[in-house]
N, C-alpha and C positions, 0 to 999 in steps of 0.2 A: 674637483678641479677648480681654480682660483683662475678668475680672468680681468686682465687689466685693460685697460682701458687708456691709450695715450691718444693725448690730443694735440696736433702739431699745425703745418703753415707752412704752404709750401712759398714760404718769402726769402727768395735764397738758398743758403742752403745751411744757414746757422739754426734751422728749426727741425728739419728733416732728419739732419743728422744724428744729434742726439735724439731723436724721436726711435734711428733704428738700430745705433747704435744698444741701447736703452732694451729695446725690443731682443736684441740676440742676447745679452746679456740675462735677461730675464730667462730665456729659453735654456740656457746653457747651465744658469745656477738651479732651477727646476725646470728641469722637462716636460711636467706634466703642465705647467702654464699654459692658460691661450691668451693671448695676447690678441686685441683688438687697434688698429694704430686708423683714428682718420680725421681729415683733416679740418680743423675748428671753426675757420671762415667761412665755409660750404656750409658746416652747421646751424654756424649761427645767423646766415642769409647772406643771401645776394651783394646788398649793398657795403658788408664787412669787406666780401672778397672785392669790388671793385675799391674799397678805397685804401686795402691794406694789403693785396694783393698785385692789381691790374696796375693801378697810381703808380706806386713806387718805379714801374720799368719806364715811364715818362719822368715824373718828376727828377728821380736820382743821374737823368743823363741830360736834361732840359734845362729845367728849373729847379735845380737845385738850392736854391733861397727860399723856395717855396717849404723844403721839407725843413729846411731851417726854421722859417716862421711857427711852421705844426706844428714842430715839436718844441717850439718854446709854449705855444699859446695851450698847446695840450697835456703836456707832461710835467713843463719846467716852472708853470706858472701853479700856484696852488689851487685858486679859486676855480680856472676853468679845467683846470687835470681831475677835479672833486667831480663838477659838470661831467666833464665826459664820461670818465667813470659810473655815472650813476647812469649818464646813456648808455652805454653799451652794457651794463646788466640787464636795465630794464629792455635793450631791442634782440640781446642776445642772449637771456634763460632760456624762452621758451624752445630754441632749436637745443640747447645740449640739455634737459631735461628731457626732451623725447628721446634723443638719442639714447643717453641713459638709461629711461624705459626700456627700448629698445634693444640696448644690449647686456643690461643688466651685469655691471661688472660688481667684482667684489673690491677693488679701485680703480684709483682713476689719480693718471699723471699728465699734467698741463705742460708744455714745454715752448709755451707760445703768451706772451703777457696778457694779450687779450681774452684770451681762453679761465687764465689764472686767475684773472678780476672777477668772471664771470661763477665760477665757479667757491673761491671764496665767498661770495655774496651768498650765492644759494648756501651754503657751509653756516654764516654769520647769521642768516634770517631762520635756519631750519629747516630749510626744501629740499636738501639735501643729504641723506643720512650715510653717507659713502663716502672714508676717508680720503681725502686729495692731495695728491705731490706736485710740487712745484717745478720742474726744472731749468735752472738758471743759468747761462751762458754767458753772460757778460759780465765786465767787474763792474759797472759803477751804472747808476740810474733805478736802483731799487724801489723809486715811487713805480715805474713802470713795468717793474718786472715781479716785485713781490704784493701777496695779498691778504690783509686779515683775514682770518676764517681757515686759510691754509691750512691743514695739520702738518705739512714736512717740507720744509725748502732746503733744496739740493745745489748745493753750489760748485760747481767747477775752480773758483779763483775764494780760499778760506779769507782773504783777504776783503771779502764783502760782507762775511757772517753781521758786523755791529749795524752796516746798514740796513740790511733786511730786516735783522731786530726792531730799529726805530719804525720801522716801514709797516709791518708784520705783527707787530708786540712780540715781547719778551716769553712770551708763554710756547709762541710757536715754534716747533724741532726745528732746528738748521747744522746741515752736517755739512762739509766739504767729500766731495764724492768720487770717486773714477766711474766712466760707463756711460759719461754723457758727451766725450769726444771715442774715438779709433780704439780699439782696444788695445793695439800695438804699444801706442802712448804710454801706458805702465809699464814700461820695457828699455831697458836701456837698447840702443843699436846704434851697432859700430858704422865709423864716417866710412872706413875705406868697403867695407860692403856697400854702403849704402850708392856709393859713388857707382862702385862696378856693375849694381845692381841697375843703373840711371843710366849706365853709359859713360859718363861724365871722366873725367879726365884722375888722376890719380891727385894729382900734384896740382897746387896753383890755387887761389881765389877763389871762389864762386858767390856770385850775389842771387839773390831770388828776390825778384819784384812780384806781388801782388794785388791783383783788386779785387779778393775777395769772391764768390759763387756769380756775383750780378757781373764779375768786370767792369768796377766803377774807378776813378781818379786818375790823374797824372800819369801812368803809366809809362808814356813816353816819354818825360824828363825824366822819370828816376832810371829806363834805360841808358838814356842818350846819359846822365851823369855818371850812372856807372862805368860804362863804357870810356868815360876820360879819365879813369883809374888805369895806370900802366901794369898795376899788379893781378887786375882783374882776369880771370881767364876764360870764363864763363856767368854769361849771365840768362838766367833762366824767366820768363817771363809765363805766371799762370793766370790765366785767361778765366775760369770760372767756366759758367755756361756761358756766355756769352759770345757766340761763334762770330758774330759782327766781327766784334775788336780783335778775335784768335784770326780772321782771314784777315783785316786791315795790317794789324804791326806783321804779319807773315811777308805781306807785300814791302812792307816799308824798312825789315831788317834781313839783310840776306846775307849781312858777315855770318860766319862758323862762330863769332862768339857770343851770338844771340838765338834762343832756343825757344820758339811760340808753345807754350803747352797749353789744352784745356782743361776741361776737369777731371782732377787726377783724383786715384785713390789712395796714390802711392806719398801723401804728404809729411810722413814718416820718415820716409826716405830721404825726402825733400828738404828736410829741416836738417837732417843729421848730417848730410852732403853738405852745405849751403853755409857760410861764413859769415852770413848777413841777409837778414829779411826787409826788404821797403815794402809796406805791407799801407793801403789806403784806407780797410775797415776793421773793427775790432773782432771783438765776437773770439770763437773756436783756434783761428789761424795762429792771430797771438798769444793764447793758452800754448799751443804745442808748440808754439817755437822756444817760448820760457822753458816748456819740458824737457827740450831739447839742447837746453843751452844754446840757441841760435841769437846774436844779437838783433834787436829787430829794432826799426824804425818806423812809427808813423807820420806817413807822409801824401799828399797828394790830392785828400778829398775832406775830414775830419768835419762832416756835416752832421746834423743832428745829435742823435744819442752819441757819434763818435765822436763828441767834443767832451764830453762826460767823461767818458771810457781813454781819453787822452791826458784830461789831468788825473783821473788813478793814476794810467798806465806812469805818468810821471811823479805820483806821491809814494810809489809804492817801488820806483825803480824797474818795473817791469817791461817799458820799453821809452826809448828815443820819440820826441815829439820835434819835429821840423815846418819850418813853414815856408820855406825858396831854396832853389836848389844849390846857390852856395852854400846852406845850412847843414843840406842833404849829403854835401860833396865830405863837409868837415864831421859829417858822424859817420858816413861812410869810412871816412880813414880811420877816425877811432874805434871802428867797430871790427875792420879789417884786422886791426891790429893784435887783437888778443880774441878768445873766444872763451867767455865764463864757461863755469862747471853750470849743470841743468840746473835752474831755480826751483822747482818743484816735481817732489815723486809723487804722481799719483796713485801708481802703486803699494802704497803706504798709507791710502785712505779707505775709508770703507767703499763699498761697491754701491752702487746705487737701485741695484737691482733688491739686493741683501734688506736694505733701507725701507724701500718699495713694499716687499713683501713681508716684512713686520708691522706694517700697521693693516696686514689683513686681519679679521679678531676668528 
C-alpha cells in the first residue's frame, strides 16, 4: 500500500481545496492508496497557526496595509524573505519531521508555501529521504510558493513553469497539472444547463461578484456598479465563508436582481452561467473562470501577494485589472460584450495524482 501524505492550511479556502481535491483524485486513479491529509500550521506550532492562520481574519478586514507591509518586508524583499525563510525552517522541522515519523508516508505533497520551504530544506540538508510535491495555486509570487530541495512542482497556471525554475533550479520537475482545482473543471459544461441547473434566468446578462473563501474587498461597489448596467439581469454575489458579510449584503439587497450566495460547491456552474466575474482575490477562482471562458476582472481588494498575481493576471491576459469603479463600469461593458472561447483545458494536462505517484520508487 503507498501512502501519501499532504500538507495543507486551513487559510481560506485556496489550500484546502486542492489539498482534497488532490486527495479523491489520488483515491480514484488507485484505490488502494491511503492518503493521509493534515494540516501544516498545527504541525509546525502554535505560533504558525496564530500568525498565518488566526491574523489574516483581523488584519485582511482591519488593517489591511498591515498585510501589505508583511508581505513586502517578508516575501518581496530579498534580504528579509532569505531571514524568514531560514526562521521558519529552523522553528518548523522539528514538528513535520515527527509527524513524518509518525506517519511514515511513502510521500509527501506540500500545498501550503510554508510547509513547502520547510520541507525542501529538510530535502536540501538530507533529513529528509522522502520524495516531496509541491502544489501551486497561484500564478505569480514563486519566491513564496516554490522551494529548492523540491523533487516536483505542480502547477495549475503552466504560465509560471520559468519562474518556479529561477526560484527552484532548473533541475527540479515542473509540470502543469489538473487535480488541484474541482474535478468538473476538465470538463467542458454547457451555459444553458448550467443556468437551469442555478435557477438562473435563461436569457439576459449575469454578472458574478466575488471575495474569495474569507469574503474580503469592495463587494458592494462592484454590486451597486453592476446594477447601473441596463443589460444586467442578475447579479450574483459569493460570500465565501464568511456569514457576516452573506447576512450584511442580504439585508442591504432585496431587489430580485441581487442573489447573496455562500460557499458554494457549485462554482462550475457559476462560471459557465455568469458573463462576467468581479473577483477581489486571486488564487483557484481565477484559474476556473479562464477555464471556463468567463471574462473576469480584478477588483476591489488587490493586497499583498494579489498585487503579484494582478500584474501576471495582466502580462498574461488572463484577467482585467481595475482600480475605481468607473474603471470597473467600463470593463464591465467590455466584458458584457462578447465572451472568449475557454483559455485553458486542463484536461489535456497530466493529472496530478498520476505525477504524485511516480516518484514513489
Amino acid at each position: 500500500m503507498t501512502r501519501v501524505l499532504i500538507l495543507t492550511a486551513s487559510v481560506g479556502e485556496g489550500h484546502d481545496l486542492p489539498a482534497r481535491t488532490l486527495g479523491d483524485q489520488l483515491r480514484d486513479e488507485e484505490p488502494s492508496v491511503e492518503v493521509v491529509t493534515e494540516d501544516g500550521l498545527r504541525v509546525m506550532g502554535r505560533p504558525f497557526v496564530l500568525l498565518n492562520e488566526r491574523a489574516p481574519g483581523v488584519v485582511f478586514f482591519r488593517f489591511q496595509w498591515l498585510w501589505d507591509a508583511a508581505f513586502w518586508l517578508f516575501v518581496s524583499l530579498g534580504p528579509t524573505r532569505r531571514l524568514t525563510q531560514r526562521l521558519v525552517r529552523a522553528f518548523g522541522s522539528r514538528g513535520v519531521l515527527a509527524l513524518v515519523e509518525r506517519v511514515q508516508p511513502d510521500v509527501i505533497v506540500s500545498v501550503y508555501p510554508m510547509t513547502t520551504e520547510v520541507l525542501g530544506g529538510l530535502r536540501r540538508t538530507g533529513k529528509l529521504d522522502i520524495p516531496v510535491a509541491a502544489g501551486i495555486t497561484d500564478l505569480a509570487a514563486m519566491h513564496y510558493w516554490a522551494a529548492p530541495g523540491v523533487d516536483l512542482h505542480l502547477l495549475t497556471h503552466p504560465e509560471s513553469e520559468d519562474e518556479v525554475r529561477r526560484v527552484a533550479g532548473h533541475e527540479t520537475g515542473v509540470h502543469a497539472v489538473h487535480g488541484l482545482t474541482r474535478p468538473e473543471f476538465s470538463h467542458p459544461c454547457d451555459r444553458a444547463e448550467a443556468r437551469a441547473a442555478l435557477g438562473l434566468p435563461a436569457k439576459g446578462k449575469i454578472v458574478l461578484v466575488s471575495g474569495g473563501g474569507w469574503g474580503v474587498g469592495d463587494l458592494e461597489s462592484a454590486i451597486d456598479t453592476a446594477l447601473g448596467l441596463e443589460t444586467v439581469e442578475v447579479i450574483a454575489c459569493l460570500c465565501g465563508r464568511n456569514d457576516e458579510l452573506r447576512a450584511r449584503l442580504g439585508e442591504r439587497y432585496v431587489d430580485g436582481r441581487v442573489r447573496v450566495v455562500g460557499f458554494t460547491e457549485q462554482m462550475s456552474e457559476w462560471l459557465a452561467a455568469a458573463d462576467a466575474l468581479v473577483h477581489s482575490t486571486g488564487g483557484l477562482t481565477v484559474l476556473e473562470a479562464y477555464v471556463r471562458g468567463c471574462p473576469t476582472i480584478s477588483y476591489g481588494w488587490g493586497r499583498g501577494h494579489i498585487r503579484a498575481n494582478n500584474a501576471a493576471f495582466r502580462r498574461y491576459g488572463i484577467a482585467e485589472v481595475v482600480a475605481g469603479e468607473r474603471e470597473l463600469e467600463q470593463a464591465l461593458r467590455a466584458a458584457l460584450a462578447s465572451r472568449p472561447v475557454p483559455g485553458l483545458s486542463l484536461g489535456s494536462l497530466p493529472s496530478a495524482a498520476s505525477l504524485v505517484l511516480s516518484l514513489v520508487g
